[in-house]
C-alpha positions in Angstrom: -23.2 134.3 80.1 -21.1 136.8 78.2 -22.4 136.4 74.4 -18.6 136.3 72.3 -18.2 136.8 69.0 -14.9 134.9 67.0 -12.5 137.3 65.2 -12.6 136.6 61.2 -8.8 137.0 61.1 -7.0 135.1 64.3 -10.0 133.2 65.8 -10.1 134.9 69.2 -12.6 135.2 71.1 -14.4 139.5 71.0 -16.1 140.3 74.0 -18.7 142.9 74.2 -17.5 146.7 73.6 -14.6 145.7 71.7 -13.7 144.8 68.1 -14.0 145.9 64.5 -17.2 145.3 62.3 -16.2 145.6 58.4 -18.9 145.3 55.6 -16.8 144.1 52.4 -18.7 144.9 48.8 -19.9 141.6 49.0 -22.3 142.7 52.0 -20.5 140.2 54.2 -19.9 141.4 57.8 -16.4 140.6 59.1 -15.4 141.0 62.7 -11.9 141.4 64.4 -10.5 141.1 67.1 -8.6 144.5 66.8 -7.3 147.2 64.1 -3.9 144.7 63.7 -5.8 142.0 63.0 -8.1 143.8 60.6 -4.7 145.1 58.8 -3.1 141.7 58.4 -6.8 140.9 56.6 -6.7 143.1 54.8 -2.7 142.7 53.4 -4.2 138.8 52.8 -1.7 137.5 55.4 -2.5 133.7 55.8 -3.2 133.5 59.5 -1.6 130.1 59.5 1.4 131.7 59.4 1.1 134.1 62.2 2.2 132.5 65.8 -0.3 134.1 67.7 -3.1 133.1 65.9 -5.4 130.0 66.3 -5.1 128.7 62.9 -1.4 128.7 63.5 -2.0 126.4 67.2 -4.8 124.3 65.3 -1.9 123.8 62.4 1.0 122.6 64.7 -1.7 120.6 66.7 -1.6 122.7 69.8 -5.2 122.8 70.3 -7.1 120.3 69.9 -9.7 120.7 66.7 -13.1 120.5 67.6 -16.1 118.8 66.0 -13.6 117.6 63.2 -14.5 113.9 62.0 -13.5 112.0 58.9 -16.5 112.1 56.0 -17.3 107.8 56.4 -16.5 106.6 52.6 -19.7 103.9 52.1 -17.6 100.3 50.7 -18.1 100.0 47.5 -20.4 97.0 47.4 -19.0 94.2 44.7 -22.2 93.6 42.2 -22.2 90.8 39.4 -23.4 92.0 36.0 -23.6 89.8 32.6 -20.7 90.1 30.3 -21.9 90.3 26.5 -20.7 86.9 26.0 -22.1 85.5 29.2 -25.2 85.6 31.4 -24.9 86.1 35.5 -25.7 82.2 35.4 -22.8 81.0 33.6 -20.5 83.6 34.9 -21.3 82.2 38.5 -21.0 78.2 37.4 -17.5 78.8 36.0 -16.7 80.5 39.7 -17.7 77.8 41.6 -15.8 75.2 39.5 -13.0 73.4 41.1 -9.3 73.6 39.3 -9.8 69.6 39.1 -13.4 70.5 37.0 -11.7 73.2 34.8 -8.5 70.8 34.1 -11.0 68.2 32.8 -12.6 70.3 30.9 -9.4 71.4 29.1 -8.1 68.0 28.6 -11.8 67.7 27.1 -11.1 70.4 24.7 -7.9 69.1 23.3 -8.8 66.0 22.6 
């Protein structure tokens, strides 16, 4: 098995004995592929916009993404609090009433 490193700029594989290793000022090690790729780095060239490069194909969907999944969102679960005017126990009575209960209770209230 032939350990590979990925190239920082077009996402290609860099097989022993070849590439370019660049420490930036921020102590970070960045590897390419080759001295074009390392040039297009370092002009900040979006690889997304070159052809060639994987984050190009990964962009027009012709590679397949891999180990990409949707964050789950958790369902906001519905809770019943007290209003200030109200306790839970009311609140809950009133929601069980029928429209018939809550028209006779208005007719109540006119009269």
């Amino acid at each position: 098995v032939v350990k590979t490193e990925i190239c920082a700029f077009s996402e290609l594989k860099i097989y022993p004995g070849k590439g370019v290793n660049i420490i930036t000022k921020d102590s970070r090690i960045h590897i390419f592929l080759s001295r074009k790729c390392l040039r297009m780095y370092q002009r900040k060239i979006k690889a997304n916009k070159i052809r060639w490069s994987t984050a190009w194909r990964r962009l027009q969907k012709k590679v397949k993404a891999e180990n990409v999944q949707k964050k789950r969102r958790k369902k906001a679960a519905r809770v019943n609090r007290d209003i200030v005017g109200m306790n839970l126990q009311v609140i809950t009575a009133k929601q069980s009433e029928s429209k018939e209960q809550r028209a006779q209770m208005r007719q109540r209230a006119i009269q």
